[in-house]
N, C-alpha and C positions, 0 to 999 in steps of 0.2 A: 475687737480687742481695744481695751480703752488705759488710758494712764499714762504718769507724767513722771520720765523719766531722765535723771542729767545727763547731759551732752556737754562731751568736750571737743571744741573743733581742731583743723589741723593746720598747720601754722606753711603759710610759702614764704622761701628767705629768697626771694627774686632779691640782685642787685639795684634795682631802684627803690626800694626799701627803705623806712629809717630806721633809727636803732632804739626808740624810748616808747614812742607811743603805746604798741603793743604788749609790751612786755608787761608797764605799767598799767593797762586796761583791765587783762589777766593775771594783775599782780604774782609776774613769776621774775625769779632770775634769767638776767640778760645772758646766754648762752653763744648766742651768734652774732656779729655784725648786722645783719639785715633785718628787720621783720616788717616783710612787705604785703601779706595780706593772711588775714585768718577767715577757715572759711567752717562754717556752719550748714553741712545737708551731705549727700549721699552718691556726690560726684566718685565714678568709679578709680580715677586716680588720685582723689585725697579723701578717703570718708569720715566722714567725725567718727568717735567713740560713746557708745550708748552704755550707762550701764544699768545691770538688771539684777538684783540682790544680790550685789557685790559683785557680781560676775562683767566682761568687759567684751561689745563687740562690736565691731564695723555695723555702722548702721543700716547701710546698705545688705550687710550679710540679716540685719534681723527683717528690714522691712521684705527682704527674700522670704523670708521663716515664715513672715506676719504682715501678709499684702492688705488685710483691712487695718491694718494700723490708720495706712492711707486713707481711706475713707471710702463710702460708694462714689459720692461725683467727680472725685480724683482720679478714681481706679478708671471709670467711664469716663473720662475726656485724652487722661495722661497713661492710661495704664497702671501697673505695678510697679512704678518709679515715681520717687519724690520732684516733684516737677521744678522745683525751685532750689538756688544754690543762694546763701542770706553769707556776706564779708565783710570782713572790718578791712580797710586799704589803708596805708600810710605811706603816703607820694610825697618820697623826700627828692626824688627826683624823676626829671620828666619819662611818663610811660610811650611806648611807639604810638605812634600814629596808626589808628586802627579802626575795623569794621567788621560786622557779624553780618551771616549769613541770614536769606528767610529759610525756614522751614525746609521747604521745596528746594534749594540750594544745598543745602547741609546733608541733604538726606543723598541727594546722586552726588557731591563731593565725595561724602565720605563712602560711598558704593565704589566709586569710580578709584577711589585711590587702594581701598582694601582689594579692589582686583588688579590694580598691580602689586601690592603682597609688598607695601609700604607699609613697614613698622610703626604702629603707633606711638613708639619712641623715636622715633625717626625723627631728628630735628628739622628735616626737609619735609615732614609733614604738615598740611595744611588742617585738614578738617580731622579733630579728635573725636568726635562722637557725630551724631547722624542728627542734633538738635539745632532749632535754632534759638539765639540769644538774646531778644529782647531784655534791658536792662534801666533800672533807675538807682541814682544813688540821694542820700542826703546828705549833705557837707556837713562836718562834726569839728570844722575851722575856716577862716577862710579860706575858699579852696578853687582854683584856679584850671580852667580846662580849652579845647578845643570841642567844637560842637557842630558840626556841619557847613554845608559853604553858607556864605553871605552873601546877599544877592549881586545880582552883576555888575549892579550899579555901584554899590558899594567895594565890590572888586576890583571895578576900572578904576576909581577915585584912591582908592589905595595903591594903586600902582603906579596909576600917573603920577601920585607925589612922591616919585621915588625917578631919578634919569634911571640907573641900569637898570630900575625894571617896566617902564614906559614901551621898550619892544613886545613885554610880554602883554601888556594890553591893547598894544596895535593887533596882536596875535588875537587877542580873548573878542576883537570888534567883528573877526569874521569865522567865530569858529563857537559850537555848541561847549558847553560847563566840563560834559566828561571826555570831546576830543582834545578840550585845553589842557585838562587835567591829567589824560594819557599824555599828552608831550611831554609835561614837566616832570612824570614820574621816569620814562624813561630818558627823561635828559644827562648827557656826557659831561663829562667834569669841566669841559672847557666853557658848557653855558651854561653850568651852576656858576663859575668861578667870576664869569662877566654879572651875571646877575646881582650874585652875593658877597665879590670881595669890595668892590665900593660901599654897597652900605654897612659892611661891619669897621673897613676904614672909617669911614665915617662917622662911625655912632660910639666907636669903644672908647676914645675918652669922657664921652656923655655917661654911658652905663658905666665904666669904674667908678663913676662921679659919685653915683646915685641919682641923678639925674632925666633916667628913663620911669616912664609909669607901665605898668603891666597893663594894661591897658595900650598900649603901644605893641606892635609887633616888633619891633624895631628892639625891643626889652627881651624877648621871647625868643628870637633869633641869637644875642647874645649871653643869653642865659644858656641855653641849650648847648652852645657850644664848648662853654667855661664846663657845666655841668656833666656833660656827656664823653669831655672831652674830644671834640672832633677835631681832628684835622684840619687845616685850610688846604690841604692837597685831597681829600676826598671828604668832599664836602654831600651832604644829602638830601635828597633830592624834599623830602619830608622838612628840611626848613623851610622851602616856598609858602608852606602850608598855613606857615603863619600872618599870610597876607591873602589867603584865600578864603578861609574859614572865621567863623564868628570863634572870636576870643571871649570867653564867659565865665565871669565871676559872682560865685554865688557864695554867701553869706552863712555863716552857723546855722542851720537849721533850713535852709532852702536846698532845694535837689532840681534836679533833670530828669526826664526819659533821657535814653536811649532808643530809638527803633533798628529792625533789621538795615541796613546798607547803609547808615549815618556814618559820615566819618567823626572821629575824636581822636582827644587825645587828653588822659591825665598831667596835668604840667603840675602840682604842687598842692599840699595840704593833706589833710584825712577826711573819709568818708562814710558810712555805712554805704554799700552795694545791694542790691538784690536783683536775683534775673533769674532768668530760664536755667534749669538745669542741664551747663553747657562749656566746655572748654575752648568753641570753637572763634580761634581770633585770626584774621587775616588782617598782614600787619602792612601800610603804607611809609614806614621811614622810620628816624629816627630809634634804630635799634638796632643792636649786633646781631639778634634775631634774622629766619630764613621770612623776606620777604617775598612774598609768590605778586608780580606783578600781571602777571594775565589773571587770577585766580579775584585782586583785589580789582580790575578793572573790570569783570563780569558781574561781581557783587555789592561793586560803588553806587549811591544815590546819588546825583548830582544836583538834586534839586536844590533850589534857593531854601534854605531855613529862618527862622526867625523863631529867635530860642525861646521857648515857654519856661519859665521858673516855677517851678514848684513850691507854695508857700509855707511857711514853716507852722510846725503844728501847734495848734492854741495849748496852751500851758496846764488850762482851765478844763479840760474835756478829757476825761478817759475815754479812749477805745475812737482817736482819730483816724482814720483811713487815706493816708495818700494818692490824692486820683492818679490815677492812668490808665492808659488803654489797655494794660497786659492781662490775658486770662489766664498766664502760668503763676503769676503771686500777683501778691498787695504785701504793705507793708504797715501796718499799725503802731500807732504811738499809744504808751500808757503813761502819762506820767501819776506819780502819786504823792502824796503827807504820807506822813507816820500817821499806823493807827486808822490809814484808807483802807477801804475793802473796795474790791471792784467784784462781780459774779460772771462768768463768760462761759463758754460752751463752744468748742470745738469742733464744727460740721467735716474737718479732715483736717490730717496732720498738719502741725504748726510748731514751728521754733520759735522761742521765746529767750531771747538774749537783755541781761540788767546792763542797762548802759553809765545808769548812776545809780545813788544807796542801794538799798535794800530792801528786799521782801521776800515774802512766805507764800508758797505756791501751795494749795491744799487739792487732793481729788480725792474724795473718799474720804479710804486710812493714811492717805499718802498727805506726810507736808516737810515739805523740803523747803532751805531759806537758800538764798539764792542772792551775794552781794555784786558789786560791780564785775564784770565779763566773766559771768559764769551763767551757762545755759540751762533748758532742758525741751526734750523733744516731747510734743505731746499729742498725743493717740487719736485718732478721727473719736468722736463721739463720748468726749471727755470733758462733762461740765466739771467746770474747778474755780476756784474762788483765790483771787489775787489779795495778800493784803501788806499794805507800809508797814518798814519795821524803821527805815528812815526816808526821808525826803530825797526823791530821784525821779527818775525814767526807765521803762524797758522798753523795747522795739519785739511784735511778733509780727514773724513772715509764714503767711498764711495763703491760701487761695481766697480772690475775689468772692 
């Protein structure tokens, strides 16, 4: 089955959400206080809306209907499920401190919790589906994150310039990255409070100033607190995190991987998302969320990182491909002029979302225009021809 059909995705109003971006992307009226991510694919608890000569249906209900939509190498690697889940985020405030499962992880989690006859609405549940998450995003502003730890050297040197947290690097000289890491998660409020009420004493007439750079933990730690509103009487154990972990600021147009057991954390800005087709987040802090701490210290990486940036896509080139390692998607850059044609062909299904102007999507007898954040989902074995109706970009997520 071949053809290019509109998709509209479905909107999450999580409370770290902002209120303009999205709305504005999908030029619709503001409706709710939050709009914290829109997501485009066939996740079974939010699916986009496909429609098909006027008619309207969970897309997941059609690729049931219509498994060669998918494609033959998709069906053969992923099954009859769309392997990929493609977001719009808007991090108007800090996301938990968080980690995905590999493969192998996700699949006896979620076994193991379905045979205790844990609801998967169950807010005490961990693993939503049996996938694992590999994930890359590209910043659509400056956009500001947590990405794994930083080596140990740079650990200690970070703590040592700090007295209250100087014991913890006496602690970090005789002990491996994840039993360090295990202390501080289950640490008691009384050595969080030694830890971290000195340097907020410390720093808060700096950061009211303006005076802290992001780049600073010390920035990151106060921010999160104003932001999140935490308490100084229960304090979380996921602010340490900000002296353990590489602080990484990427640019309009530059991204990240993600790998399975990386810890992160969203702190601020928008992004394009793309990953596995997957809900499953195991969270380390920083959240009113059910944190499972044996759940995230089975699934933790501890390794040293050293963040690779992903560079932003040449301007000049249709049809760029985002390296990474992932064989559940890729992500492609199109930009175009008015009056561009671009020709492509579809070896398995693929979403194709306008991120700026306009264009006419043709397959066949089919041509539909398509302006800023409006989609369409299109058919494994679907040559179709892209063309400018004004000066922009689309983004399509697609298999390697």
């Amino acid at each position: 089955m071949s053809g290019i059909y509109r998709l509209k995705g479905s909107l999450q109003h999580y409370i770290w959400g902002g209120s303009e971006y999205i709305p504005q992307l999908l030029n619709q009226e503001k409706k709710q206080s939050h709009y914290a991510e829109l997501w485009l694919g066939a996740h079974s608890s939010s699916p986009s809306i496909i429609e098909i000569e006027g008619q309207l249906q969970n897309l997941n209900e059609f690729l049931h209907e219509h498994p060669q939509a998918l494609g033959q190498g998709s069906r053969s690697e992923f099954g009859n499920e769309l392997p990929y889940l493609l977001k719009i985020l808007d991090v108007a405030q800090p996301l938990s401190i968080q980690l995905h499962p590999t493969k192998q992880q996700a699949e006896a989690g979620f076994a193991a919790e379905n045979a205790k006859g844990i609801p998967l609405t169950d807010p005490k549940r961990t693993y939503k589906d049996n996938n694992h998450k590999p994930e890359m995003m590209i910043a659509l502003s400056d956009f500001w994150l947590l990405h794994g730890f930083k080596s140990r050297d740079k650990i200690l040197q970070c703590l040592n310039a700090r007295p209250s947290l100087q014991p913890l690097a006496q602690q970090l000289e005789t002990q491996d990255l994840h039993s360090f890491y295990a202390h501080i998660m289950q640490a008691d409020q009384a050595h969080l409070s030694a830890w971290l009420l000195p340097l907020i004493k410390a720093n808060q007439a700096a950061y009211d100033k303006g005076e802290l750079k992001e780049d600073n933990p010390d920035y990151w730690l106060l921010y999160c607190l104003q932001a999140m509103q935490i308490p100084l009487t229960k304090l979380d154990p996921g602010l340490i995190c900000f002296y353990l972990f590489n602080i990484v600021h990427t640019k309009k147009g530059e991204g990240i991987f993600q790998d399975a057991g990386i810890p992160h954390a969203y702190l601020r800005g928008q992004n394009i998302e793309l990953m596995a087709c997957s809900d499953n987040v195991i969270r380390g802090g920083l959240t009113p969320k059910h944190v499972d701490i044996a759940a995230l210290l089975q699934v933790v990486n501890c390794r040293e990182v050293e963040p690779q940036i992903i560079a932003p896509a040449p301007q000049d080139r249709a049809g760029f491909t985002y390296p990474t390692p992932a064989r559940d998607f890729a992500l492609e850059n199109i930009p175009y002029q008015q009056g561009e044609s671009y020709q492509a062909k579809a070896e398995n299904a693929a979403i194709l979302l306008v991120m700026e102007g306009e264009i006419k999507i043709r397959q066949n007898s089919t041509a539909l225009s398509l302006s800023r954040g409006e989609s369409v989902f299109i058919c494994a074995d679907s040559q179709y021809q892209l063309e400018g109706l004004s000066a922009g970009y689309a983004v399509l997520a697609k298999l390697p």
